[in-house]
Structures are given as C-alpha cells and as structure tokens.
C-alpha positions as CSV (number, residue, x, y, z in Angstrom):
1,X,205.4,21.1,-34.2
2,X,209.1,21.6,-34.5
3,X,208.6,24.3,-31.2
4,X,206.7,21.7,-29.4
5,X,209.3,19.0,-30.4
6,X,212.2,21.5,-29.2
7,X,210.7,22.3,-25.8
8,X,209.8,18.5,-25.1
9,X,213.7,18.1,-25.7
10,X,214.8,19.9,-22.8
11,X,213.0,17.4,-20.4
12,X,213.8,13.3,-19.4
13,X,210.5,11.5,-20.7
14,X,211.4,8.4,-19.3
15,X,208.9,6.1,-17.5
16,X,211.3,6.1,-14.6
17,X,211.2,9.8,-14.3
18,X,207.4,9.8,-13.6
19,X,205.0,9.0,-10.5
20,X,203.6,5.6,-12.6
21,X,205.1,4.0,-15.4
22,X,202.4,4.6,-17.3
23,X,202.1,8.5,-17.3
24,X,202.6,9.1,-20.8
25,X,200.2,6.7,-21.8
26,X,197.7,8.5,-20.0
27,X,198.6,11.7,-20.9
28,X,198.4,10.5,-24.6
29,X,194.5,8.9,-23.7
30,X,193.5,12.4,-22.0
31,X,194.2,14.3,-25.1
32,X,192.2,11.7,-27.5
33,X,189.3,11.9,-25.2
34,X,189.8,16.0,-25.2
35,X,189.6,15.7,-29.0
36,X,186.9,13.0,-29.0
37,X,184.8,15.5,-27.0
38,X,185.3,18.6,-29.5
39,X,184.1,16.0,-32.2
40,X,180.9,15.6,-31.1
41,X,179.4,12.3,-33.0
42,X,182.7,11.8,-35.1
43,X,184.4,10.6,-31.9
44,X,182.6,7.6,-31.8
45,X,184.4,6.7,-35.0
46,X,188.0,6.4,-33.0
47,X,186.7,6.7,-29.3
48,X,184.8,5.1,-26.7
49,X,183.9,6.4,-23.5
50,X,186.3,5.1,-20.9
51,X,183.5,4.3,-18.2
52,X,182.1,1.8,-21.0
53,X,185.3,0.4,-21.9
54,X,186.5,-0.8,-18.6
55,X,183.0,-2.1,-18.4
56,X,183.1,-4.2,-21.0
57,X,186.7,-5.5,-20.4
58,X,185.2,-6.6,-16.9
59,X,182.4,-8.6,-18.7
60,X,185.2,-10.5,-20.9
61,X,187.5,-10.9,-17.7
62,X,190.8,-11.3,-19.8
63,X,193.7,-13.5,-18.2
64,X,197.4,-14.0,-18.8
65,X,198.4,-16.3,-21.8
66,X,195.5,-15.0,-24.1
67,X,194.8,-13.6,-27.4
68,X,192.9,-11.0,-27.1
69,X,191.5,-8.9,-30.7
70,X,189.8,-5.8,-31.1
71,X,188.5,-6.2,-35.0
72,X,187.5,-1.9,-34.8
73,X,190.0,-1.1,-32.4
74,X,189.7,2.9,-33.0
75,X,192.6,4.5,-30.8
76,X,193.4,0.9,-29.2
77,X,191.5,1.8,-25.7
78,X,189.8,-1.9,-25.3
79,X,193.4,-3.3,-25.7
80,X,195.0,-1.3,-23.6
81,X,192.2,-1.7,-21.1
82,X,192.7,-5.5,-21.6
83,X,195.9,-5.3,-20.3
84,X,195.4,-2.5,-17.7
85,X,192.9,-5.6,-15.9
86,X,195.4,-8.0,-15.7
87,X,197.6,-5.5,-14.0
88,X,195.2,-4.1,-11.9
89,X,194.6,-7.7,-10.5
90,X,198.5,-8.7,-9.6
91,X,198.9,-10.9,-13.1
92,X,201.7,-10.2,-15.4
93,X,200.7,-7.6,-17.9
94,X,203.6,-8.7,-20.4
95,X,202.1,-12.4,-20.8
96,X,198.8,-11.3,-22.9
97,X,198.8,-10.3,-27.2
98,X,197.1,-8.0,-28.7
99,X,195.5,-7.9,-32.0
100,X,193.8,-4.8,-33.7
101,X,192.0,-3.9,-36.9
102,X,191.3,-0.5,-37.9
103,X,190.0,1.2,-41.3
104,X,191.1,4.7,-41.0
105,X,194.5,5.7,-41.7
106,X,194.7,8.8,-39.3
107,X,193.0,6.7,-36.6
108,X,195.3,3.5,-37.2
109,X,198.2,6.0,-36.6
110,X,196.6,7.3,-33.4
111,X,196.3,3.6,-32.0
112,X,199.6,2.9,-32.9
113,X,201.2,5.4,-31.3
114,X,198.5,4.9,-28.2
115,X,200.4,1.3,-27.8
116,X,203.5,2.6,-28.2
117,X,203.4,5.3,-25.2
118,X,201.4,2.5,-22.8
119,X,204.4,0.0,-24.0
120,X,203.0,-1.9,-25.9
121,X,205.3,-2.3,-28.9
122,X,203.8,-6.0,-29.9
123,X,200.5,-5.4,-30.1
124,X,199.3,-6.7,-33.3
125,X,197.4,-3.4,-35.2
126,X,197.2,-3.8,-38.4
127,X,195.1,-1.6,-41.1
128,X,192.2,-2.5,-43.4
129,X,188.7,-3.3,-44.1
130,X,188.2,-5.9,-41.0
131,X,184.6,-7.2,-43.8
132,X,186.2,-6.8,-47.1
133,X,189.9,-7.6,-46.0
134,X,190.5,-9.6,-42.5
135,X,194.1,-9.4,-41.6
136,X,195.0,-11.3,-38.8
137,X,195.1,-14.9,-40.6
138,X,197.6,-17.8,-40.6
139,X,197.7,-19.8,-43.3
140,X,194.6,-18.5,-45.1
141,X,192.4,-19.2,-41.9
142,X,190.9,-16.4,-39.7
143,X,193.1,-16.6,-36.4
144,X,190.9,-17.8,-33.5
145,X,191.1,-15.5,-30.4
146,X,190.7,-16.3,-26.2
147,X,188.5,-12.8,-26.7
148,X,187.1,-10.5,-28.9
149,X,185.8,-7.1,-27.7
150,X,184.8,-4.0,-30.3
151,X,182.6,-1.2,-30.7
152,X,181.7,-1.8,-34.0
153,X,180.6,1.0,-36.4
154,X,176.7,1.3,-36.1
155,X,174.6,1.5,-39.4
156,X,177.5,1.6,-41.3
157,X,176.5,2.7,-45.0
158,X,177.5,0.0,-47.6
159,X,179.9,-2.1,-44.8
160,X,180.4,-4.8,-47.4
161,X,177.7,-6.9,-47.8
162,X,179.0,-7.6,-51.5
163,X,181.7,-9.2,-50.1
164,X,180.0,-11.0,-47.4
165,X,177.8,-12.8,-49.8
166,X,180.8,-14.7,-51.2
167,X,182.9,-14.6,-48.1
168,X,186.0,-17.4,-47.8
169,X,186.3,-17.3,-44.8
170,X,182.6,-18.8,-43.8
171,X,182.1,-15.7,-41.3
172,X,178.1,-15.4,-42.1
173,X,176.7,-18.5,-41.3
174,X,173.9,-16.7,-39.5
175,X,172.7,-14.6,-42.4
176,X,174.2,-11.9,-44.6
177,X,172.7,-8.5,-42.8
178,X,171.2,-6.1,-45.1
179,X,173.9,-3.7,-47.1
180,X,172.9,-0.2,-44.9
181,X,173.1,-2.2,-41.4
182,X,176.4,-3.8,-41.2
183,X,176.1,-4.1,-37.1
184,X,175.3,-8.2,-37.3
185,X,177.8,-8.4,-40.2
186,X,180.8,-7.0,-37.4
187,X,179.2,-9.3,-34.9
188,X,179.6,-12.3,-36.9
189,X,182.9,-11.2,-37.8
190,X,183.5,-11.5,-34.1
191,X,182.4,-14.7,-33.6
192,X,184.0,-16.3,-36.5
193,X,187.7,-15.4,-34.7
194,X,186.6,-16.9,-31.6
195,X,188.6,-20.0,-30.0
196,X,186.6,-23.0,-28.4
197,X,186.3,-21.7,-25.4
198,X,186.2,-17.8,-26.4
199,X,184.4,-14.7,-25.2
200,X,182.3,-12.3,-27.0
C-alpha cells in the first residue's frame, strides 16, 4: 500500500487534470465491479449490475431539489446514478441529497469513499441495521424521502422480524413478513420513508 501510495504521489490527481471530471469516480466504480465479478454471489451483497441500476434510476426519474435514500446502499451506485441522471439531462447535479444506509462495515467504507471520489462529500451514508436501527430520523420520526430506490438483501436469514413486531416507527402496517424472508419487511421499510408524493 505504502508503494502504491508513493507512485500515485508523483502524479496531479485533480479532476481538472483529466478528460471528465468524473474520472476517478469511474475508475473507483470499475474496480468494485472487477472485484464484484471475482465474488461470484457475494457481490450482490455490495454490488449491483450497472445496466440494472441506471434502469431503475430511470423508472424513479429523480429531479433537482429532492431527497433521494438508498436504505441498502451497498457501494453507493443508485446514488451516484441518481445524480449522474440529473446531469445527464442539463439539471444541476449539486441541487439533489443523498441519503444511504448500509450494514457492513467494509462495504459502508467502500461507499463512502465511492462518494467521495464522484464528489459527493454530503451524501448522507450512515452505518447500521436499516430493520433493527433506522438512522436517518429527525426528531424521533423516520425522515420522508422524494424517492427511495434499493436492492434489498433477498431471503435474508433472521432480518429482524423480532424487532419488526414491536417496531416505533409504524413501518409494518402491511404485515410482519416471516423471520427467514425479510424481502417485504425492506420493502415496507421503503415505503414508510416515502413523502406524499414519493416514488418507490
């Protein structure tokens, strides 16, 4: 590391220095999707296939001004996605927030330093149990978002349906899912933090 560190130092890493301001960034993506690949069905524990993720962020057609949360943000792609769109479509990029949740420590420290090399020093990522411990909150209330996009863990093993059954925050109207299939129990998480007039 201390090698790598060295050569790196000879060199101006400054956005200005490259083709697109964004270079790094993409750089930073390109070697989470190489290591997402050698992972084989691990990956989908931090990673989601870019193809799917610009997908997605088309469906939820994010705008300037909004709050945008990714409850199982993994490395942070949706989010930076979310903000990619507006760009991509002439709006300013700056006026959006971002809020993440993530679980894993390593993979918390991978998103954070994903917004950090797109830019994106204010993004909201904060780490925890998004079930057992919700952390974007203002004044004891779940903080309602403009949208909401995740790749939620899929048959999650003991997700937290003990705490769902006595959850404060009133996020499983719809049912408590059972304790090996925690899919509905993300899902309602989602809705829960959705504005008036929010997208899922």
């Amino acid at each position: 590391l201390r090698d790598l560190l060295s050569h790196f130092s000879k060199f101006r890493l400054r956005n200005a220095d490259f083709e697109r301001p964004d270079f790094l960034g993409a750089a930073y993506e390109y070697l989470i999707k190489m290591f997402a690949d050698s992972a084989g069905k691990k990956a989908g524990e931090f990673y989601t296939p870019h193809f799917v993720v610009r997908l997605l962020v088309r469906l939820i057609k994010p705008g300037t001004g909004m709050r945008i949360c990714d409850p199982t943000c993994g490395s942070g792609g949706m989010l930076i996605q979310s903000r990619n769109y507006l760009t991509e479509r002439g709006q300013n990029a700056s006026d959006i927030q971002l809020f993440g949740q993530e679980n894993v420590r390593s993979t918390w420290a991978i998103c954070k330093l994903n917004m950090f090399l797109h830019g994106l020093m204010s993004a909201d990522i904060r780490r925890g149990d998004t079930i057992r411990d919700p952390l974007h909150l203002k004044d004891g209330e779940l903080i309602r978002f403009d949208r909401v996009i995740a790749n939620p863990p899929f048959s999650l093993k003991n997700w937290g349906r003990d705490v769902a059954e006595s959850d404060g925050h009133g996020r499983f109207r719809y049912g408590v899912p059972p304790k090996d299939y925690g899919e509905l129990g993300f899902v309602q998480h989602m809705i829960a933090t959705l504005n008036q007039e929010g997208i899922l």
